[in-house]
C-alpha positions as CSV (number, residue, x, y, z in Angstrom):
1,X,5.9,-13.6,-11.2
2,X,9.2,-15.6,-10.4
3,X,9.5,-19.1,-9.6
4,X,11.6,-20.9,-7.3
5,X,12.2,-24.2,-5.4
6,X,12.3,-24.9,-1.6
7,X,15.2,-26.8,-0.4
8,X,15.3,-29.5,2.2
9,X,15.9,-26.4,5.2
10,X,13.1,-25.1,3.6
11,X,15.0,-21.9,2.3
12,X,13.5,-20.4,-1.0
13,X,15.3,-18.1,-3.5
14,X,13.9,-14.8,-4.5
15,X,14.8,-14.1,-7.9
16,X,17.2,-11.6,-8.7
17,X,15.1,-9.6,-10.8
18,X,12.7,-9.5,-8.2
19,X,15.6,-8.6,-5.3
20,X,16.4,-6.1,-7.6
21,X,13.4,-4.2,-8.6
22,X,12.7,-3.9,-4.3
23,X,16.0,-3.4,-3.7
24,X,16.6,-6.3,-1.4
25,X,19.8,-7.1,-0.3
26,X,22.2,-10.3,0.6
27,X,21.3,-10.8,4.6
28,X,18.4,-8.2,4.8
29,X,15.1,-9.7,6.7
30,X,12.4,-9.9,4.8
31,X,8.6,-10.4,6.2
32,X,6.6,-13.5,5.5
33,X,2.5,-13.6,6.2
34,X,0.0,-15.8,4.8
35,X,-2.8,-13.8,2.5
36,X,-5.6,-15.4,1.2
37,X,-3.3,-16.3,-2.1
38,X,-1.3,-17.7,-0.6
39,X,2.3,-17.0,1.1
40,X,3.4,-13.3,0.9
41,X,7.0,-12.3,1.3
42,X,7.5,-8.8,1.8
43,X,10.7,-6.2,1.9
44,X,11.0,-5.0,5.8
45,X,11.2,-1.4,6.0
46,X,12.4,0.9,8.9
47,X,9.6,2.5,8.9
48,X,6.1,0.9,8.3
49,X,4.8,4.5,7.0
50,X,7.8,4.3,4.5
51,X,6.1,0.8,3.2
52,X,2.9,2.4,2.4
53,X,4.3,4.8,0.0
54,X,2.3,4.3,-3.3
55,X,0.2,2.1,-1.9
56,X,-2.5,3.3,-3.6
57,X,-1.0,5.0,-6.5
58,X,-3.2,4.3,-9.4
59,X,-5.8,3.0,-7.7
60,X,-7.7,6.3,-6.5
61,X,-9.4,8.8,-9.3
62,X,-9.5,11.6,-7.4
63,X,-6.5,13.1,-5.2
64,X,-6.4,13.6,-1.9
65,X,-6.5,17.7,-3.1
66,X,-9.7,17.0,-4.6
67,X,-11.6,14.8,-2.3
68,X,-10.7,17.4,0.4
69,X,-12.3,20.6,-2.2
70,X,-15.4,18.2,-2.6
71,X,-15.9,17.4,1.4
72,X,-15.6,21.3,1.8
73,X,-18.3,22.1,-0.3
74,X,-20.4,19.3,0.2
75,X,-20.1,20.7,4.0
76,X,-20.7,24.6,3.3
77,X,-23.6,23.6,1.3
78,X,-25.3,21.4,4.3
79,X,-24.3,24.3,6.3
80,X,-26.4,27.0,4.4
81,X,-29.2,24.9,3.7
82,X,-29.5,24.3,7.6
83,X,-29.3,28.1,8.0
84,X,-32.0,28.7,5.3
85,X,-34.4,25.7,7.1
86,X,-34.0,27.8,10.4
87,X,-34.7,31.4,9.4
């Protein structure tokens, strides 16, 4: 976490390890919102889809492969038990 001071404009100054590491430039906008935590400042991208990139990386234990495999079978298996209740 960086730290910085507000000046009398109210201007604050993102560190430059922080501009760095999200890759945000001298006169780029960037998007302010108020969380719960606090004030959130956020790099604007293009494309909102683009921002959600590894959103949830590391955060899921499954994959998207295999939660799809496990709603399969879960579904094939409802389906031949329903067969087997009706013959």
């Amino acid at each position: 976490m960086g730290k910085a001071k507000v000046s009398p404009k109210g201007q604050v100054v993102i560190p430059k390890p922080l501009r760095d590491k999200y890759g945000i430039k001298e006169g780029e906008e960037v998007l302010v919102e108020e969380s719960k935590r606090g004030i959130l400042v956020m790099k604007k991208e293009e494309n909102p889809l683009k921002a959600m990139v590894g959103l949830f990386e590391g955060k899921m234990s499954k994959s998207s492969t295999e939660l799809v495999r496990e709603i399969r079978e879960e579904s094939e298996a409802r389906i031949e038990r329903a067969k087997k209740a009706v013959r």
